[in-house]
C-alpha positions in Angstrom: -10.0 11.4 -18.5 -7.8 14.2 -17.8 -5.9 12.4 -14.5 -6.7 9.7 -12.8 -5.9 9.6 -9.2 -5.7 6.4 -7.0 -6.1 6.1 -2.9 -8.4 5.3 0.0 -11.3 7.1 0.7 -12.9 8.4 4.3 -15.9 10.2 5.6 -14.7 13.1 7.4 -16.6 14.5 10.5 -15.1 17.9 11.3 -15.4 19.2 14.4 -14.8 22.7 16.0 -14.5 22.4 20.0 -13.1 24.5 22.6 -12.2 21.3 24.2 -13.0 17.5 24.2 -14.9 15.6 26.9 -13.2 12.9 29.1 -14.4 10.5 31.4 -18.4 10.9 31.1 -18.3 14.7 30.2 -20.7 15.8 27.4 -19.5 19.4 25.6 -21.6 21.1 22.6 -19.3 21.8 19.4 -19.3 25.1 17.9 -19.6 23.9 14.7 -19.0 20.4 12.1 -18.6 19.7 8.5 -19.5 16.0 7.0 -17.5 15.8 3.4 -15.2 13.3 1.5 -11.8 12.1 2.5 -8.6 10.5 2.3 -5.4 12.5 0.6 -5.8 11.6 -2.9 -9.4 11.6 -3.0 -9.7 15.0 -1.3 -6.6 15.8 -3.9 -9.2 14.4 -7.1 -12.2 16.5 -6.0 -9.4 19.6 -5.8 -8.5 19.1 -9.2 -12.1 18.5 -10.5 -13.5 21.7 -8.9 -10.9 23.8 -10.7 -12.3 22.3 -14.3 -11.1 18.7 -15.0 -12.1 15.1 -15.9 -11.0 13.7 -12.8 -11.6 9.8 -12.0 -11.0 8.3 -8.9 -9.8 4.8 -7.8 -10.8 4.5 -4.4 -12.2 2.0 -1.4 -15.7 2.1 -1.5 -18.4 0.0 0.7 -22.0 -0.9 0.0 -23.3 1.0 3.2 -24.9 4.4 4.1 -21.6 6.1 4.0 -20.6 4.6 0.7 -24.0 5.9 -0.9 -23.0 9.4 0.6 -19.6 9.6 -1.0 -21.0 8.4 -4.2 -23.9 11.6 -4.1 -20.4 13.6 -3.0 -18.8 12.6 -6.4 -21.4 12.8 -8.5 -22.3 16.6 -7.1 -18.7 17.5 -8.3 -18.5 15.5 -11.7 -15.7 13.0 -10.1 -15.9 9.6 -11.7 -15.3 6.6 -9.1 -14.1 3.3 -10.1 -14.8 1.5 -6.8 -12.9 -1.4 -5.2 -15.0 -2.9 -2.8 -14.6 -3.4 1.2 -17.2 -4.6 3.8 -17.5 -1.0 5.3 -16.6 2.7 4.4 -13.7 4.4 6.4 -14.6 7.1 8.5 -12.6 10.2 10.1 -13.4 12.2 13.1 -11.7 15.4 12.4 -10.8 17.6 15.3 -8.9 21.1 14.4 -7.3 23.1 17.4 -5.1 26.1 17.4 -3.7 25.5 13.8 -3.2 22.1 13.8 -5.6 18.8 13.9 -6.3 15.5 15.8 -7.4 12.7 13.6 -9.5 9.6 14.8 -9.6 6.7 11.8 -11.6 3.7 11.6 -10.3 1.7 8.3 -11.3 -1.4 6.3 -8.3 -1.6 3.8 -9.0 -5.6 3.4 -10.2 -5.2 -0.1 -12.8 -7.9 -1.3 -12.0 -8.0 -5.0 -8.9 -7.1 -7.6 -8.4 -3.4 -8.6 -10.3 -2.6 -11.5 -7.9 -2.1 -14.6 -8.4 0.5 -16.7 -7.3 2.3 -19.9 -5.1 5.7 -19.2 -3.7 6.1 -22.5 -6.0 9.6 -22.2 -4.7 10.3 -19.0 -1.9 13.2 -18.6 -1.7 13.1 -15.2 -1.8 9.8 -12.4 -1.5 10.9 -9.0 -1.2 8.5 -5.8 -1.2 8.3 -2.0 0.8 5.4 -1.2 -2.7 3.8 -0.4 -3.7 0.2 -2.3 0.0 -0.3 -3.5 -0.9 -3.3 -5.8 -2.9 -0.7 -7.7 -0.3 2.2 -6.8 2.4 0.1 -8.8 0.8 -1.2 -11.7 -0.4 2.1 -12.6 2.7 3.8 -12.2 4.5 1.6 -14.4 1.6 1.8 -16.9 1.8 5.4 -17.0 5.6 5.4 -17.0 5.4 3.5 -20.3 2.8 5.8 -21.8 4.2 9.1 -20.9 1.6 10.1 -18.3 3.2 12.3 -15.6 2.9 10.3 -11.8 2.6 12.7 -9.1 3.2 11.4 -5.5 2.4 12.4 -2.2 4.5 11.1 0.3 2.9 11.2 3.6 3.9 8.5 5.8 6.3 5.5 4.8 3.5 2.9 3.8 4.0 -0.6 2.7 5.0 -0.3 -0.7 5.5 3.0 -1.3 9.4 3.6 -1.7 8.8 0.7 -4.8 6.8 3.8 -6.6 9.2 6.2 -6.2 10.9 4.1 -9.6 8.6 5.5 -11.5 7.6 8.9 -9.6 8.2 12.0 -12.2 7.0 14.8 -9.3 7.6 13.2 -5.6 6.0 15.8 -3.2 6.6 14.2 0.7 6.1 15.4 3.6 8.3 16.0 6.9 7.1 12.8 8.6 8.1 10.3 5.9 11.9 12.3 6.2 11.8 11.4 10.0 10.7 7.9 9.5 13.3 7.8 6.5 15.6 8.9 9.1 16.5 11.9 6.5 17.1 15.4 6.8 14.6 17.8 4.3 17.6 18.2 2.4 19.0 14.5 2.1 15.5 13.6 1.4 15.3 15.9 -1.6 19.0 14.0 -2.7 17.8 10.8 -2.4 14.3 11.8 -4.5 16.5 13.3 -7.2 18.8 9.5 -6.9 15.8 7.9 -7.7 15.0 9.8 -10.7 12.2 12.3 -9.6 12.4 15.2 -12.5 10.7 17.0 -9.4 11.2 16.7 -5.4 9.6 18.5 -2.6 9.4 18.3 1.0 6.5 20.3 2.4 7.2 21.9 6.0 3.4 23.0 7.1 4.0 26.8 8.0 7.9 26.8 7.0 6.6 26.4 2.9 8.3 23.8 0.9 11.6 22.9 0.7 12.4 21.3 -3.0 14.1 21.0 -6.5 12.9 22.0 -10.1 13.9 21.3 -13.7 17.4 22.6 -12.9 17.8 20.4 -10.0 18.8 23.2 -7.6 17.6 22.9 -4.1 15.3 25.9 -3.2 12.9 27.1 -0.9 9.4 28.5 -1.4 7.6 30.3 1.6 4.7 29.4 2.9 2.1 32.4 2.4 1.0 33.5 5.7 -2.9 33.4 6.4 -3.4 35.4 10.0 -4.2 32.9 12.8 -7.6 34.3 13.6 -8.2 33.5 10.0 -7.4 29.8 10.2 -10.1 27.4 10.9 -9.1 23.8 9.8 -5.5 22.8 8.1 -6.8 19.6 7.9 -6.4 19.1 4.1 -4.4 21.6 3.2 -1.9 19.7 1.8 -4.2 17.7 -0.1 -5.6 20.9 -2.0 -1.9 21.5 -2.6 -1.8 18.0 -4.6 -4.4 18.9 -6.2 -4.1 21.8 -7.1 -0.2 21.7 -8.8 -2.0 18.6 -11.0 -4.4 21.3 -11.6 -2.2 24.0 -13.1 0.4 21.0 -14.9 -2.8 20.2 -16.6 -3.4 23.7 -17.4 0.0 24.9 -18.6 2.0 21.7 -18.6 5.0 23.4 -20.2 5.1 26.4 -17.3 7.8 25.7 -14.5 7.1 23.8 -11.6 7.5 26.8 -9.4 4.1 28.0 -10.4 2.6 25.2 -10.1 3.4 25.0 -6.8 2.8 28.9 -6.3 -0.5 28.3 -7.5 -1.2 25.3 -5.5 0.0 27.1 -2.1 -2.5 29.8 -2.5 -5.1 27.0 -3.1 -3.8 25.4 0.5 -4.3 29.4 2.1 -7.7 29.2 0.9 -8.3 25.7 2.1 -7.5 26.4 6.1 -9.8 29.2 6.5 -12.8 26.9 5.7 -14.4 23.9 7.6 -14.0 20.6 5.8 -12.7 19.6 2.9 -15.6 20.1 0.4 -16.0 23.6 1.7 -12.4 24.1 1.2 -12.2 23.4 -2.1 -11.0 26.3 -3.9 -12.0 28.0 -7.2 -9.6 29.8 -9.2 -11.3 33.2 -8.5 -10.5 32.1 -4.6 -7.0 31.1 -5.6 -6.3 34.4 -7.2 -7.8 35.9 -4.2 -5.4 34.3 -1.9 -2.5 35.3 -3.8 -3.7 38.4 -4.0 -4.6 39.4 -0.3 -1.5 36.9 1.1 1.0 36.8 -1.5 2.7 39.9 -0.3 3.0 37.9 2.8 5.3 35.0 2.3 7.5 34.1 5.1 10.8 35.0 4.6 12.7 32.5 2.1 15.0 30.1 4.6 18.8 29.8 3.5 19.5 26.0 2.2 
């Protein structure tokens, strides 16, 4: 396997609606999507559209919607190692004016171990924060084999700051820094005192606040996709994921900054499409992106 990447997987039902019922309304949507979810799993299918072995970790239910994910993985040559719950997880998905509601239904009470298995192929283990028995052990398992551990911090779940002890690229978002009760900046100090080679904070349309090789605090725009072009960031910053484990596995001696240059063009791409498996990117559409927005970063922000 090229990476392995570890989290709990949804059903997404996408949505486009000029505006939800209430009470015993009934409204027509303009359009859905039905594809894969969760933040590392959606990051896992990123990374095996653009060209790797990609195995996945993941919840996974004996029902309809566990059959449907399965057909999902095997369509984009994603191997799943399943850990088994009662039900599948499903998301209803519903994106307005550049942002997105999100209604979950979860069965995290996992009916068996985590399935252990040998990484010493691996050069890349990526994680969510999700199924933080499995989280940890691989972490320190790749830790002791050299395999890079990408995280993406999205919410402070139970476990997860335990990880960040053997995190080599910590990407977090803005929401963990307000329930950390840090500022972006503080947040990237306290990443680097926990021995992250490479800290980020991603700001949606503000870009990514974060720290390279040198250690230096920088900023790196967001590239700026025209509203009227944006149909679902729902996502988005799960492409990124995937994407920067992409290009590391590509050109793992380049500098972070194009991986993550790389993987922002991969998020632009992601938000003008419906659903995460039409959002997937190729690298012609990544090349695309920077091409047609790359001339139109926001202005870097003074840190």
């Amino acid at each position: 396997m090229d990476a392995l990447f570890i989290g709990h997987a949804y059903i997404d039902v996408t949505m486009l609606a000029d505006e939800m019922p209430a009470g015993d309304e009934k409204m027509v949507a303009r359009d859905y999507a039905v594809s894969f979810g969760g933040n590392a799993v959606t990051a896992g299918f990123a990374c095996a559209k653009l060209g790797h072995d990609v195995h996945i970790l993941t919840t996974q239910a004996r029902d309809w919607l566990g059959h449907m994910f399965a057909e999902m993985a095997d369509a984009h040559g994603v191997r799943l190692h399943p850990r088994k719950v009662a039900r599948s997880s499903l998301s209803f998905v519903l994106p307005n004016d550049g942002k997105r509601a999100i209604l979950r239904a979860r069965d995290d009470a996992y009916l068996q171990s985590f399935l252990r298995l040998d990484i010493s192929d691996a050069r890349v283990l990526h994680l969510d924060g999700h199924m933080a028995d499995a989280a940890l052990h691989y972490a320190q398992a790749a830790r002791e084999r050299g395999v890079l551990v990408s995280l993406d911090g999205g919410a402070l779940r139970p476990g997860i700051e335990a990880l960040f002890d053997f995190v080599d690229v910590a990407v977090v978002s803005k929401q963990l820094c307000q329930q950390m009760s840090f500022t972006e900046l503080e947040m990237l100090a306290w990443l680097k005192s926990k021995g992250c080679r490479i800290g980020a904070v991603t700001v949606g349309e503000k870009g990514t606040f974060w720290y390279g090789e040198d250690g230096v605090a920088q900023h790196l725009p967001a590239l700026h996709v025209p509203p009227e072009r944006v149909v679902d960031t729902s996502g988005a910053g799960d492409v990124f994921h995937g994407a920067y484990c992409a290009s590391y596995l590509e050109r793992p001696d380049a500098p972070w900054r194009d991986h993550f240059e790389f993987a922002r063009a991969a998020s632009a791409h992601k938000v003008q499409h419906l659903g995460n498996e039409a959002g997937l990117p190729t690298r012609a559409d990544i090349a695309r992106a920077r091409e047609e927005f790359g001339g139109n970063a926001v202005s870097d922000i003074e840190i």
